[in-house]
N, C-alpha and C positions, 0 to 999 in steps of 0.2 A: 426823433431827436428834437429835446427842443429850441425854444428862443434861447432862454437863461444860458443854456452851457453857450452856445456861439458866441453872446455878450462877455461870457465871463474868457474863452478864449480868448476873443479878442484885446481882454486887461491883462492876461496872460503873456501877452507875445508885445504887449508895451515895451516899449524902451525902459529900462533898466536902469532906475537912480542910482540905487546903493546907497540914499540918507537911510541911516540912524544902525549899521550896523557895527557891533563892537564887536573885538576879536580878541578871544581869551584863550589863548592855545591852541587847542585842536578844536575850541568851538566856534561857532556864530552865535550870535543872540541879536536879536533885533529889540535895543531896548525901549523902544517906542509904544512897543505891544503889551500889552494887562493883559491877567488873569493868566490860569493855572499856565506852567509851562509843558510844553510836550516835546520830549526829548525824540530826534530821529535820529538815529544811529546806520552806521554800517557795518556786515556783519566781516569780520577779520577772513581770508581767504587766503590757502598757500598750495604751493604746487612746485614743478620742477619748470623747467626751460622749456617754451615750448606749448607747455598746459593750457587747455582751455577751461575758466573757472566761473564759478555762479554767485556775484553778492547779492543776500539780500536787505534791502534796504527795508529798519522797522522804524513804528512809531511804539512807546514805550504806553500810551493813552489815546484811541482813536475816536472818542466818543465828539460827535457831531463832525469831524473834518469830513469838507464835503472836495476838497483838490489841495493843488500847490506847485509850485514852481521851483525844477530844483538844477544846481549846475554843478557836477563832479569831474575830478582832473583827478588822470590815473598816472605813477611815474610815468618817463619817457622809456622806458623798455617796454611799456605796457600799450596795450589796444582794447579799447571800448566800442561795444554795439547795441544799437538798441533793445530797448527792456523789455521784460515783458512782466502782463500784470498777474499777481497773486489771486489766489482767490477769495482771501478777502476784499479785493477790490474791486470785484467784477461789477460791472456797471459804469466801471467809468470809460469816459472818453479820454486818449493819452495821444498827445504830440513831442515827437524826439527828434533831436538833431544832435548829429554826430559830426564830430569834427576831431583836431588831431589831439588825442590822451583827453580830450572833453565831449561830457553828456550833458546836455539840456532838456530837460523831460517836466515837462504842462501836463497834466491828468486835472480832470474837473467831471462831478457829475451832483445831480441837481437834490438830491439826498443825504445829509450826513451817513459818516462809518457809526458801528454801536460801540458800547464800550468795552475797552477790553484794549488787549496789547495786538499789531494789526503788523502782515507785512506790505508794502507797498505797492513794490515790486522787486522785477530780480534786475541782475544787470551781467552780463557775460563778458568775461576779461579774458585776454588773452594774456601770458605771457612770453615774449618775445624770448629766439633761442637764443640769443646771447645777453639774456640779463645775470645779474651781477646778484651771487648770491647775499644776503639779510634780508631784514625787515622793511618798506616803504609805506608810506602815506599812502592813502586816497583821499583825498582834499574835496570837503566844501566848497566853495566858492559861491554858492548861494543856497540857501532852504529857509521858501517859505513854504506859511500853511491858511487856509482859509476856509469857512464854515461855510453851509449852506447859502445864507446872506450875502455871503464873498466879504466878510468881518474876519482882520486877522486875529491868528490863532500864533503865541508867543511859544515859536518851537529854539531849542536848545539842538543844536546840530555838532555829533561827535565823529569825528573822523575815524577811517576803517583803515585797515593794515593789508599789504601783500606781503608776504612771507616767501621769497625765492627760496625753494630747498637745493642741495647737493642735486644733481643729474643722479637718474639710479644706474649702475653698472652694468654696461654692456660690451665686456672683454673684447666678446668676439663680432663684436662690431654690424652685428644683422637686423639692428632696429629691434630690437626685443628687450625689455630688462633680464639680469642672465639670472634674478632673482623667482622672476615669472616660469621661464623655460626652464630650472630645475627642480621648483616646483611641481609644473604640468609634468614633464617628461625625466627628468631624474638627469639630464645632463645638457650640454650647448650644442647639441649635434643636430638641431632642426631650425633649419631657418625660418625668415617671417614668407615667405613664399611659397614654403612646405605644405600638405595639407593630407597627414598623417591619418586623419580618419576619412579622408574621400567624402566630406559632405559636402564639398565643391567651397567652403570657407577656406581662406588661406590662414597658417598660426598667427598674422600682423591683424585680421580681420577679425578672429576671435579673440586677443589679445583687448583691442578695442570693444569690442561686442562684453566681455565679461565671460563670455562661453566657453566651453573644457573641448580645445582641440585634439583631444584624446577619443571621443564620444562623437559618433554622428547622429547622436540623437539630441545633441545639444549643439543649438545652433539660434543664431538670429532670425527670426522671421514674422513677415505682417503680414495678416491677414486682413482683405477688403470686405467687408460685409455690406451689404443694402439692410439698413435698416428701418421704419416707418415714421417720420418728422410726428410733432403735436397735432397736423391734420392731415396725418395720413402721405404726405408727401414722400416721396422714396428720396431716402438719404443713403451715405455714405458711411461708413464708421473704418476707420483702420486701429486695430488691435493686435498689440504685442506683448511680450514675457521684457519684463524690466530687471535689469540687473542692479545693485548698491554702486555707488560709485560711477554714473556714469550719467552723461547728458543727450537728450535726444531732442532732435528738431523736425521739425515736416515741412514738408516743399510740396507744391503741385505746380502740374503742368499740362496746359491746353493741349499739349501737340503741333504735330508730329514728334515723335520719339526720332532718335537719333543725335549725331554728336555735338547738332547746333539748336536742338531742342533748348528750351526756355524754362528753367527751373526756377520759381516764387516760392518765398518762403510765406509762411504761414505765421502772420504778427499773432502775437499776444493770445496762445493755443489755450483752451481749458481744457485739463485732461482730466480723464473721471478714471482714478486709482483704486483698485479691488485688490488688494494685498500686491501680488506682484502683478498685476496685468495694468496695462496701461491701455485709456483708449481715447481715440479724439475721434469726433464726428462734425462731417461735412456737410453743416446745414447753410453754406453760402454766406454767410456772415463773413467769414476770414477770407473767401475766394469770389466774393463779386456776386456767384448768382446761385442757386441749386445745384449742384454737380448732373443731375442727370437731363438737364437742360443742353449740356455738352453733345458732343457726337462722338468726342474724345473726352477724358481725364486721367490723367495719371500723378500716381500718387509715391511720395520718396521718405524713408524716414533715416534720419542720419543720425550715426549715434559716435560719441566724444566722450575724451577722458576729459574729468574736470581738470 
């Protein structure tokens, strides 16, 4: 890593004037800034009460942004967590700080993006069980942008929507939508703790999973492989079946296993998507050092409705 990005960090995590921006509705513009403008946008997200959801944040023109600095407020039903980066942004360096219904996120790396429409990154919102159904903001509160030189770059920032839905119907009351359960099973007579096909998932676990609790041939599962680094170094890869509709995160853990075991998530995963199969590999980057450096490792993948 080099000089450049730690200098330009450092300009990054400055104190915060706020000269010269105007506020034109749902946008920012920072009218001090020439030449073309580049619109960032956030992408509209809805769900029930409860949901955990994916925005992502684009740029409408990515040609030469090489970072930028940016601050979002979500309603107060709402919960914000750190981002993670796209893959058109791989290469850069990203610092987040979380605080309450606000995201502050510094990304810089010492190369401009090409041209073309780019997403940034993503950002994971929760919404809180007792929000209030319609429509809410997600609020700017700052986006800037800046070129390889760290020369700003005059972006147009439009505000993103949550949309609370209706809660979906669940009569009889067992944690299941009753929309799901007569679907799968043709009536509400199987609870979420059921597990009708004996493949050791419970109906609540394939419910979340996307998988047919009907079928124990369908089921959620990773598999760990060692695979060979770019010199030959023995790596790690964990590889699973991806369902529509569904968010999955990865954690490892040094050990020992057990119920005070130490579960790390895994910042800003690159995952390499083959139609439906999903894989990440453990070349030490996201976990500190080599995995097989370890004498233990263990590995977790968690999967969520948006």
């Amino acid at each position: 890593m080099n000089a450049p990005i730690f200098r330009r960090f450092r300009r990054l995590f400055s104190a915060r004037e706020g000269r010269g921006w105007a506020h034109a509705g749902a946008a920012l513009m920072l009218a001090a800034w020439v030449g073309q403008a580049v619109t960032i946008s956030v992408e509209d997200v809805s769900g029930v009460p409860g949901a955990q959801l994916v925005a992502r944040i684009r740029v409408d023109q990515a040609s030469g942004i090489a970072g930028g600095t940016f601050r979002m407020i979500v309603p107060d039903f709402a919960s914000i967590d750190a981002p993670s980066l796209a893959s058109d942004t791989a290469g850069f360096v990203v610092a987040a700080r979380v605080g309450n219904r606000r995201l502050d996120v510094s990304m810089a790396r010492a190369a401009g993006m090409q041209e073309g429409q780019a997403i940034l990154f993503t950002v994971p919102i929760r919404i809180g069980r007792d929000a209030p159904e319609g429509t809410f903001a997600i609020v700017w509160e700052e986006a800037r942008l800046f070129d390889q030189t760290t020369a700003p770059v005059q972006p147009i920032a439009t505000s993103g929507a949550i949309t609370v839905l209706p809660p979906l119907p669940d009569l009889d009351q067992d944690g299941l939508p009753d929309s799901w359960e007569t679907e799968r099973f043709g009536h509400l007579n199987s609870g979420a703790d059921d597990d009708p096909d004996a493949d050791g998932a419970s109906n609540y676990s394939e419910y979340l999973a996307g998988t047919d609790p009907a079928s124990a041939g369908s089921l959620f599962v990773v598999r760990a492989l060692a695979v060979p680094g770019q010199s030959g170094e023995p790596l790690v890869a964990l590889d699973w079946e991806s369902q529509p509709g569904r968010n999955y995160e990865v954690f490892w853990s040094p050990g020992p296993l057990g119920p005070d075991a130490v579960w790390l998530p895994v910042y800003h995963p690159v995952y390499r998507i083959d139609g439906d199969r999903h894989r990440w590999i453990d070349d030490g980057t996201r976990t500190g050092w080599f995995p097989f450096l370890d004498e233990e490792r263990y590995y977790q993948v968690r999967v969520a409705l948006p």
